[in-house]
Structure formats: structure tokens, C-alpha cells
C-alpha positions as YAML, in Angstrom:
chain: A
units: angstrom
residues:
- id: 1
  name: UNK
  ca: [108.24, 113.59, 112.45]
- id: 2
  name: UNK
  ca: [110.32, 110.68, 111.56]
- id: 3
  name: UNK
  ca: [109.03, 107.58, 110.09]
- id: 4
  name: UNK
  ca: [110.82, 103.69, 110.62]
- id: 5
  name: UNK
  ca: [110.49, 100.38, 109.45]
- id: 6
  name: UNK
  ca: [110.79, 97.51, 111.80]
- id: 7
  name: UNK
  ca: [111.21, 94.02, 110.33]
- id: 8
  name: UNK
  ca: [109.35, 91.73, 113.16]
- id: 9
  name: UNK
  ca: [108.54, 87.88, 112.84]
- id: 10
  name: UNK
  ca: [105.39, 88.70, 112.29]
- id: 11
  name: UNK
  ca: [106.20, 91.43, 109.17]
- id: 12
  name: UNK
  ca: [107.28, 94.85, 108.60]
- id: 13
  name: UNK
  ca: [105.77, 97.19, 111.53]
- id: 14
  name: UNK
  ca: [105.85, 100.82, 110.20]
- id: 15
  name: UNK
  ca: [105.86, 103.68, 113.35]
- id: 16
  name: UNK
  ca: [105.97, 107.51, 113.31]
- id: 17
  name: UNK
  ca: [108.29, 108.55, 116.40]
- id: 18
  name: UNK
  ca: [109.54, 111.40, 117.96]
- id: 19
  name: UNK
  ca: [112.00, 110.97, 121.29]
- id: 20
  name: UNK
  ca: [111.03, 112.73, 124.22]
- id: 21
  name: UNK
  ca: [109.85, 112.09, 127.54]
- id: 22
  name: UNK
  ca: [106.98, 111.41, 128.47]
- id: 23
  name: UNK
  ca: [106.69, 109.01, 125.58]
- id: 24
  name: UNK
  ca: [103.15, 109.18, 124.76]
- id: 25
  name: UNK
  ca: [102.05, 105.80, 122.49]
- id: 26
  name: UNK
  ca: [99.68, 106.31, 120.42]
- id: 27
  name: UNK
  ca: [97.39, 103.49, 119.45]
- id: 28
  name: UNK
  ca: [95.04, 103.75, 116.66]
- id: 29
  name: UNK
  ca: [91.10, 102.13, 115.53]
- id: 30
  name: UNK
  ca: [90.74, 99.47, 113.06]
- id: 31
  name: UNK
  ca: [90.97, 100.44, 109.65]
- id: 32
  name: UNK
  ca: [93.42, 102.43, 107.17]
- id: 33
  name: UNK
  ca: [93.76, 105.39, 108.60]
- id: 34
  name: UNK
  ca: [97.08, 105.89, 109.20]
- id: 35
  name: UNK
  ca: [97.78, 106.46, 113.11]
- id: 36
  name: UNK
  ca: [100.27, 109.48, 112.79]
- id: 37
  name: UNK
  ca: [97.72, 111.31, 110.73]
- id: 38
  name: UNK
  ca: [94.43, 110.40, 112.87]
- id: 39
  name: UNK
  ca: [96.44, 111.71, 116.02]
- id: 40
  name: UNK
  ca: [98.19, 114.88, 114.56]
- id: 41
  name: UNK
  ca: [96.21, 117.30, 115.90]
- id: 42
  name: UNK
  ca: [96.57, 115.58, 119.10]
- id: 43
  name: UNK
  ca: [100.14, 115.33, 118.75]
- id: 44
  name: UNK
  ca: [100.56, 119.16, 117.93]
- id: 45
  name: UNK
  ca: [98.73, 120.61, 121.11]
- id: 46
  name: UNK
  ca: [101.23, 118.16, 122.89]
- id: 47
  name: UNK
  ca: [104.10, 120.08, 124.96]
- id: 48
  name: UNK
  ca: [107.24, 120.16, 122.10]
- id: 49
  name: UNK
  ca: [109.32, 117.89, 124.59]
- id: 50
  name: UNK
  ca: [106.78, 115.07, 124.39]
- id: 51
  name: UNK
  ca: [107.64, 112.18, 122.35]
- id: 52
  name: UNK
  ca: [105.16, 110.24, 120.35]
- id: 53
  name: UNK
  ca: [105.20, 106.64, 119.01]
- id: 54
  name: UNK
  ca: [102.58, 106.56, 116.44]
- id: 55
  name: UNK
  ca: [102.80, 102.97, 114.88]
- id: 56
  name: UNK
  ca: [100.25, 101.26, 112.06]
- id: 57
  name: UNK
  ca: [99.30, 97.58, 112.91]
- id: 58
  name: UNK
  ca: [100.09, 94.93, 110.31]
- id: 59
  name: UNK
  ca: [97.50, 94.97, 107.37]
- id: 60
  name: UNK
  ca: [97.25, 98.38, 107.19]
- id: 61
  name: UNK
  ca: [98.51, 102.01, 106.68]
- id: 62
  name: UNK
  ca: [102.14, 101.94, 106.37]
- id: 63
  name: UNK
  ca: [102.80, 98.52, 107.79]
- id: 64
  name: UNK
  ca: [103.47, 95.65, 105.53]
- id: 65
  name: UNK
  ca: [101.20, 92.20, 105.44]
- id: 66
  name: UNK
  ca: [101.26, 89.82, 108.24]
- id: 67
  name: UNK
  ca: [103.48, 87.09, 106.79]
- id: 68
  name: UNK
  ca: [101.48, 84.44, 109.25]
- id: 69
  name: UNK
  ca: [98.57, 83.67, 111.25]
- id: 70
  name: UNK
  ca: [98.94, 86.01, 114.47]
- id: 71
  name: UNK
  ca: [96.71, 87.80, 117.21]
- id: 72
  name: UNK
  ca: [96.74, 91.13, 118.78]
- id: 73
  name: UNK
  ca: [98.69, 89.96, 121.62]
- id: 74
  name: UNK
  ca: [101.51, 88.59, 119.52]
- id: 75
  name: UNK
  ca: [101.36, 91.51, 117.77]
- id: 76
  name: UNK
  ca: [101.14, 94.16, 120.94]
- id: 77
  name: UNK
  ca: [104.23, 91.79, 122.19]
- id: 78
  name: UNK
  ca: [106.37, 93.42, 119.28]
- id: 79
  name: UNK
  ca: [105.30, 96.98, 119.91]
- id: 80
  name: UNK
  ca: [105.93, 96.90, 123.55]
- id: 81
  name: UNK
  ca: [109.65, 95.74, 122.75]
- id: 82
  name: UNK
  ca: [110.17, 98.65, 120.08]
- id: 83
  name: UNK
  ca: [108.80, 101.38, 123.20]
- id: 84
  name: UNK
  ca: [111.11, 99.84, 125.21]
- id: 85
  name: UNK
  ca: [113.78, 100.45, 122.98]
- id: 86
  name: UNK
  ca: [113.05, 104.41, 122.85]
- id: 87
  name: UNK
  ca: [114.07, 103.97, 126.74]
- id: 88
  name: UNK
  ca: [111.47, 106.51, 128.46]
- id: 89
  name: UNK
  ca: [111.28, 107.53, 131.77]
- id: 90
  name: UNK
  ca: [107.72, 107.98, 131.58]
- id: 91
  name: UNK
  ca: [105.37, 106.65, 129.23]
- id: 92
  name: UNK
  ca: [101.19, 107.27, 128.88]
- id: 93
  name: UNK
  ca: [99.54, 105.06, 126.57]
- id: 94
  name: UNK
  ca: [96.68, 106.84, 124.17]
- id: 95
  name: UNK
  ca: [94.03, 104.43, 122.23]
- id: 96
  name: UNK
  ca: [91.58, 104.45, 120.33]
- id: 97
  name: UNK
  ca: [89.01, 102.23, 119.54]
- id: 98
  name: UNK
  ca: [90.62, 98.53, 118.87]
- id: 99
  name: UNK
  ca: [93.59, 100.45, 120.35]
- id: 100
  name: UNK
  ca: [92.36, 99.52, 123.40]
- id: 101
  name: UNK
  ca: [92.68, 96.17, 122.61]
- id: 102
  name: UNK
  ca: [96.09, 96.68, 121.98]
- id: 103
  name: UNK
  ca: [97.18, 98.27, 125.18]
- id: 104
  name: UNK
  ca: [95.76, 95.62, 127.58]
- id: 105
  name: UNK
  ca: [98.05, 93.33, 126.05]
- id: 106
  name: UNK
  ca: [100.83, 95.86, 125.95]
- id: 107
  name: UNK
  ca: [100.29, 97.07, 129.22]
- id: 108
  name: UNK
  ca: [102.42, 94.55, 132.04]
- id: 109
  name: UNK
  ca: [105.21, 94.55, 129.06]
- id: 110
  name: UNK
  ca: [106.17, 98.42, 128.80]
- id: 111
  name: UNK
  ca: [108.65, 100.05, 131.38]
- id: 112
  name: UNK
  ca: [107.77, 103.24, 132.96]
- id: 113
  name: UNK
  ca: [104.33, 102.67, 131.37]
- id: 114
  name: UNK
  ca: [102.38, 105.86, 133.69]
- id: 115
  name: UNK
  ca: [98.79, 106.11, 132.54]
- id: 116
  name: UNK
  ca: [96.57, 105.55, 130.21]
- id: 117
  name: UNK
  ca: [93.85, 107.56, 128.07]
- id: 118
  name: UNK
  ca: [91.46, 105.50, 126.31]
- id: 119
  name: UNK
  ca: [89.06, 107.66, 123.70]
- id: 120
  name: UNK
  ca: [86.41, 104.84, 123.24]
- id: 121
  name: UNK
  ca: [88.56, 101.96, 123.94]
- id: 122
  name: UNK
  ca: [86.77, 98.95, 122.57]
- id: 123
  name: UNK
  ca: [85.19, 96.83, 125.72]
- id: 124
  name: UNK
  ca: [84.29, 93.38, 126.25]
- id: 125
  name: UNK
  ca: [80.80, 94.11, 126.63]
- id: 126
  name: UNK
  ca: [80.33, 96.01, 123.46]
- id: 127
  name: UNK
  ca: [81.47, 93.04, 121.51]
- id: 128
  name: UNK
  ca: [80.16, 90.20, 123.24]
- id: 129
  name: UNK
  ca: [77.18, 91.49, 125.12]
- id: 130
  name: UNK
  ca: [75.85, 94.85, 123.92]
- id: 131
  name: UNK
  ca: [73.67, 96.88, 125.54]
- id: 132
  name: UNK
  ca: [70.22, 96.67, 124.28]
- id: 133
  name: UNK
  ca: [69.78, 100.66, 125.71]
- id: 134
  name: UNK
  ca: [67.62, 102.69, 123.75]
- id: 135
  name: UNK
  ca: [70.73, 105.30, 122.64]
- id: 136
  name: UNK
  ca: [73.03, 102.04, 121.90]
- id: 137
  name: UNK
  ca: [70.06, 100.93, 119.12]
- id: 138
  name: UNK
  ca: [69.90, 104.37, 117.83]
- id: 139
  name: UNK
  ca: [73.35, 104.94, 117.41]
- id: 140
  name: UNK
  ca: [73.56, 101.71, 115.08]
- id: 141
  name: UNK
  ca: [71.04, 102.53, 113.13]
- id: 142
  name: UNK
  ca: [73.34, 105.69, 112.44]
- id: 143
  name: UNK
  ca: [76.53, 104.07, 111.57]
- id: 144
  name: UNK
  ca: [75.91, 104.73, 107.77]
- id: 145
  name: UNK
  ca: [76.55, 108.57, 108.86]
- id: 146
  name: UNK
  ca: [79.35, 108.12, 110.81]
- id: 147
  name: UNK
  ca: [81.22, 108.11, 107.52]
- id: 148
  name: UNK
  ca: [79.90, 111.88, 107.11]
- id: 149
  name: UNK
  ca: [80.63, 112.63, 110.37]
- id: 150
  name: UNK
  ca: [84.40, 111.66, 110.23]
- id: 151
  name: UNK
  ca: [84.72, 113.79, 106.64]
- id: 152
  name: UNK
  ca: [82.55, 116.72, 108.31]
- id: 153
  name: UNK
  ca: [85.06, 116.68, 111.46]
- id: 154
  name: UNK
  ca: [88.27, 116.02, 108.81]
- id: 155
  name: UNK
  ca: [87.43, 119.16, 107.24]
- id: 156
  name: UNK
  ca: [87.00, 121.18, 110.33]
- id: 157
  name: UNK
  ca: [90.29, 119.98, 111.36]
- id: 158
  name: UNK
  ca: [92.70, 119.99, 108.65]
- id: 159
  name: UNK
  ca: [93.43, 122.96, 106.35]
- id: 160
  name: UNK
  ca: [92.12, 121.78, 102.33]
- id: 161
  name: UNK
  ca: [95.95, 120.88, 101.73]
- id: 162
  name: UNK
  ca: [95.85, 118.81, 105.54]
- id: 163
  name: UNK
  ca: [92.61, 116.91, 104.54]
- id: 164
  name: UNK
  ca: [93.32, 116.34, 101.03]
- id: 165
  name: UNK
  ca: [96.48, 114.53, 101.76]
- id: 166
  name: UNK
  ca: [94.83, 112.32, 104.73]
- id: 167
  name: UNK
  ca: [92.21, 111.06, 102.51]
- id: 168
  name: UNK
  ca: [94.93, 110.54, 99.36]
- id: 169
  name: UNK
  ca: [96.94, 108.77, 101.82]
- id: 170
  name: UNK
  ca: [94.15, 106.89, 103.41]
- id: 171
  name: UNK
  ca: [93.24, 105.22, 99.66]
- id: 172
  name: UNK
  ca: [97.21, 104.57, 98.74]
- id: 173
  name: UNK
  ca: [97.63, 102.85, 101.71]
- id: 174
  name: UNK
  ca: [94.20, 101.08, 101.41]
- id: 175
  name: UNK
  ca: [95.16, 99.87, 98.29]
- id: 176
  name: UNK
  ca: [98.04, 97.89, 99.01]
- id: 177
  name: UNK
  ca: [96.35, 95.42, 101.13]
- id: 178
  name: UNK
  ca: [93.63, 92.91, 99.63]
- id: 179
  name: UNK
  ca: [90.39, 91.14, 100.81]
- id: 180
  name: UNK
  ca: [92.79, 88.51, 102.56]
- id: 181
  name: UNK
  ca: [95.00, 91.07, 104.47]
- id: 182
  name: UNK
  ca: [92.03, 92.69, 106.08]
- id: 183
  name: UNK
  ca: [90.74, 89.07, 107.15]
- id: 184
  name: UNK
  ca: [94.02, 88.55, 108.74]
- id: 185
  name: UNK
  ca: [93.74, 91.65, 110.72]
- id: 186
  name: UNK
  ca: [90.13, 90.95, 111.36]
- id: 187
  name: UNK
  ca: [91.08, 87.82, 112.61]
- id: 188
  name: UNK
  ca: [93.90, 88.86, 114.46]
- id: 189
  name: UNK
  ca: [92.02, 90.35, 117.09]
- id: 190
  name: UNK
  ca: [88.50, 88.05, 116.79]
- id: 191
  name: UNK
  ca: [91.07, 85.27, 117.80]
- id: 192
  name: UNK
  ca: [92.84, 87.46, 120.15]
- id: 193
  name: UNK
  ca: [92.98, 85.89, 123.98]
- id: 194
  name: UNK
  ca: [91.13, 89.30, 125.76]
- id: 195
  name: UNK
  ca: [87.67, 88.07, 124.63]
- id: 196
  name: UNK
  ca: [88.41, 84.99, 127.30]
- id: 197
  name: UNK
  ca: [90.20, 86.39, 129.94]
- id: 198
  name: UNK
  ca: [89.24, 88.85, 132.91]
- id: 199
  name: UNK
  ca: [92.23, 91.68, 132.82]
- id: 200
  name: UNK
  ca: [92.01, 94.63, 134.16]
- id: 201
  name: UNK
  ca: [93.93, 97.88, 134.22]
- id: 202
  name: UNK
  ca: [95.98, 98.17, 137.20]
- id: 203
  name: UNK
  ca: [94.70, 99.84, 140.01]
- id: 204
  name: UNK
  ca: [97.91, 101.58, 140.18]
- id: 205
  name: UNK
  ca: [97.45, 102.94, 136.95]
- id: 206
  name: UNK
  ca: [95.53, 106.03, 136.69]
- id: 207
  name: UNK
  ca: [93.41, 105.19, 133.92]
- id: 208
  name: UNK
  ca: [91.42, 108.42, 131.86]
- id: 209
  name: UNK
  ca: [88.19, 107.38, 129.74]
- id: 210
  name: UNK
  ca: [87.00, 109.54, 127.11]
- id: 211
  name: UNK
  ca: [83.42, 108.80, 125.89]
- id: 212
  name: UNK
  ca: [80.28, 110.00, 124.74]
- id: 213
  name: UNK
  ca: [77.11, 110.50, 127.00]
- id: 214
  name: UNK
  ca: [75.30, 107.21, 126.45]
- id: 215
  name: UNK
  ca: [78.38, 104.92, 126.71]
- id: 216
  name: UNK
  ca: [79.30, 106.73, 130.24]
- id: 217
  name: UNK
  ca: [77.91, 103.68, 132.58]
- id: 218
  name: UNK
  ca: [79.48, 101.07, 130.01]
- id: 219
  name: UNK
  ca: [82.74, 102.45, 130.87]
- id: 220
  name: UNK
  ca: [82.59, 103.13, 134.59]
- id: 221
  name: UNK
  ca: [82.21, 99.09, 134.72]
- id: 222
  name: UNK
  ca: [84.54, 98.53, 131.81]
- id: 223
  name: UNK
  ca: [88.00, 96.45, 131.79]
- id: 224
  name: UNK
  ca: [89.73, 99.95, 131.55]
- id: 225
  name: UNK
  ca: [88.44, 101.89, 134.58]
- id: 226
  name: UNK
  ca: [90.94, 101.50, 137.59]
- id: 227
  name: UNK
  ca: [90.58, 102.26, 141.28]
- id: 228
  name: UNK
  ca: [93.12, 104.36, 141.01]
- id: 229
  name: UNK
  ca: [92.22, 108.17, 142.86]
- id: 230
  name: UNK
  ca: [93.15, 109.77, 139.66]
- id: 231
  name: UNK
  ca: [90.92, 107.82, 137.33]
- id: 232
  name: UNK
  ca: [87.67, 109.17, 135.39]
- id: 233
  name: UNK
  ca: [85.33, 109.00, 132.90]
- id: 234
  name: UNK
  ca: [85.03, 112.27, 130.62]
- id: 235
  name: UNK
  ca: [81.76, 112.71, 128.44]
- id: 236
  name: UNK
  ca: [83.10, 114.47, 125.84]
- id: 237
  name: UNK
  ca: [82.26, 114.44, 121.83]
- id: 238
  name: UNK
  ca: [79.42, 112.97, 119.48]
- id: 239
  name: UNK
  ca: [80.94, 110.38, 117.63]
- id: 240
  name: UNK
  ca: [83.58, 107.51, 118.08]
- id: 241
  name: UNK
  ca: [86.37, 109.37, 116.57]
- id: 242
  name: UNK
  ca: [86.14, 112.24, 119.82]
- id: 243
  name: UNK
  ca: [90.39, 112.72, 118.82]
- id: 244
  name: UNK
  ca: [88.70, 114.46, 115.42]
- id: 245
  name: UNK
  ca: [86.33, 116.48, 117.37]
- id: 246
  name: UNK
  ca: [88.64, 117.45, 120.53]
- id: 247
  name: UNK
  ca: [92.32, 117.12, 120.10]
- id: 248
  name: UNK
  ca: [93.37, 120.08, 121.85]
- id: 249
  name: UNK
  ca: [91.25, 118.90, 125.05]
- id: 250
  name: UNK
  ca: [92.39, 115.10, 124.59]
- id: 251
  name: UNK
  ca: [95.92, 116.58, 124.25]
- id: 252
  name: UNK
  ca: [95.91, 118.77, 127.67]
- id: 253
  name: UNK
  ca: [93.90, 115.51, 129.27]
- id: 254
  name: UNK
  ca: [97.28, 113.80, 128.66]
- id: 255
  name: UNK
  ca: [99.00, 115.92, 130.04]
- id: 256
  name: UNK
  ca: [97.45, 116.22, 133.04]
- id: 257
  name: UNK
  ca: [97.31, 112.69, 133.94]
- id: 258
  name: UNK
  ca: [100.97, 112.39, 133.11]
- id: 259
  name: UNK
  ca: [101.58, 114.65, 135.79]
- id: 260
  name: UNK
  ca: [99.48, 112.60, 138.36]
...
């Protein structure tokens, strides 16, 4: 794995990168985690010619702070141009969470972009008109143990070196940004144009969505399903962070739909 700075107007955009083709672009969640890390397992189970591009928003991990006001899609505008530049002939976009966010507005502005897997990709609806299901209300009332869940799922993962360093890198990099950095990022995508607009994913891109049970229906009328033959919605997992709980599975659903 090698690591890069890239000085952007916006501020210094840290990646993780290895060239190979199919590029896959990994995109992570909101928060500190650094991307590289949350998708490593993922990454490993991945053929050894894949290449990755594993980059940490401003505001957080290895990035720098956001040295102005900015939204995801100014933002997502600077990533695209650095995927460009790793010149793939095929590339498969792989988000998570906010992620999601991300790639809709990265989407029309990456060449050879081939697919896309979304593991929870964060929806319209979810943020602007929830559903008042039963299994929706429960799950909130649960969030306080999702932080268990992620740390139960971390140590199942890693080996005791592996997990030690994610967390000890999770609080370093945590650390370097204060109570006004993570406003900027918050606002960066509360402000972001995709709460207003009506975009889709192409229905010539086959478009994989990886959820649990009770969000199935939320998905299959979600922003990210296409009409594409090769799209679907996989149950899979029992919390938000499925990448933690099936990497090898999310890895060999990537490569399948590359192959499409």
C-alpha cells in the first residue's frame, strides 16, 4: 500500500492507492475511521491485480482541514479528477454509508466508471423522510450499541496487533481535527446539492446494494438501484458497517459485478 498527499483548492486530500485494473474506489462513512483501514479486509480478498483508491475526505483521517466553506460535490469533483489520473480501463465504485453520497456526485465525472457496490449507501429517504417501520424505530433505539458492535466485529476481524493499531490510529487522527473541523464536514454534506435534486444511478450502470433485512424495500426504491439486468439488492449482515462483518463476500460481490 502506498499512501499520497494531494494539495486541492479545497485542502490536502490524503488517499491510499494501489494501480491496477479494475480500479476499485473505495469510499468510506462519516467519521475518523480511516478508509484504507475500514476496507482492508475487503481490499485483501480482492484479486492481487486489482487496484484500490482508498482516499479520507477533508476533516478527517489522514486528510488535512478544509481551508474553506465547501460541499460534498465540490469535494467528490476533486476525487473524480485524481481517479482519472490513475487512467483505468475499468473502474467499480465501493461506498459506504455517506460514501454514497459521494459517488452520486462522482459518478457522470469518472472515465471507465463500470459499477457500483453500495454497502448501506446513505438515501434520501433515510435523511429526510424516515421510515416510521417498526424495525427502523428499534434499530434507533439501538444505536448506543452499535459502538459495541463495530469493536465486537473489529476484534473478530483484525489479529490483537491489526485492531490495536486501527483504534490507535483512529484517536491520532481524531485528534487533529477540532469541534469546528467536524462542523465543516458536517456541513459539507447537510449543504450538499443531492438533498434537492432527483439523480439517479444510470440505468446502464449495474448497480449492487448491500443491506440488512429491514432496509431491503428502502433500497429497491432508493436513488441507487438501477434498471440495469445486473442490478440487486443483497440482505446480508446485522449492522451498518456489513464491510466489518463480510469482507470476503463484499470482496467476491465486486468482483463479480466487475465482470458483468
Amino acid at each position: 500500500m502506498q499512501r499520497k498527499d494531494i494539495e486541492t483548492k479545497l485542502g490536502k486530500i490524503n488517499f491510499a492507492y494501489r494501480k491496477g485494473n479494475p480500479l476499485v474506489v473505495c469510499l468510506n462513512g462519516f467519521g475518523s475511521f480511516d478508509t484504507a483501514q475500514s476496507f482492508s479486509k475487503v481490499i485483501e480478498a480482492l484479486p492481487s491485480e486489482y487496484g484500490y483508491f482508498a482516499p479520507d475526505y477533508l476533516n478527517s483521517g489522514f486528510s488535512g482541514k478544509s481551508l474553506k466553506d465547501y460541499t460534498v460535490s465540490d469535494e467528490a469533483t476533486e476525487l473524480a479528477k485524481i481517479v482519472n489520473g490513475f487512467k483505468a480501463e475499468k473502474v467499480v465504485i465501493l461506498a459506504h454509508s455517506i460514501g454514497g453520497v459521494y459517488a452520486m456526485q462522482m459518478k457522470d465525472k469518472i472515465n471507465n466508471l463500470k459499477a457500483f457496490v453500495g454497502i448501506e449507501p446513505t438515501t434520501r429517504e433515510i435523511m429526510l423522510n424516515p421510515p416510521k417501520e417498526p424495525a427502523y424505530i428499534e434499530k434507533n433505539k439501538n444505536m448506543a450499541k452499535l459502538q459495541e458492535k463495530i469493536e465486537a466485529d473489529l476484534r473478530e476481524l483484525f489479529t490483537p496487533e491489526e485492531n490495536k493499531k486501527f483504534w490507535a490510529t483512529t484517536e491520532k487522527n481524531a485528534k487533529k481535527f477540532d469541534e469546528k473541523d467536524n462542523l465543516n464536514a458536517q456541513a459539507a454534506y447537510e449543504n450538499d446539492s443531492f438533498w434537492k435534486d432527483t439523480t439517479m444511478i444510470s440505468d446502464k450502470t449495474p448497480s449492487v446494494l448491500i443491506t440488512e433485512k429491514y432496509r431491503e424495500n428502502e433500497y429497491k426504491r432508493s436513488e441507487y438501484v438501477s434498471n440495469n439486468s445486473k442490478s440487486e439488492v443483497v440482505t446480508l449482515g446485522d449492522s451498518h458497517y456489513i464491510h466489518f462483518e463480510y469482507p470476503k463476500k463484499i470482496a467476491e460481490i465486486v468482483e463479480e459485478v466487475i465482470d458483468f
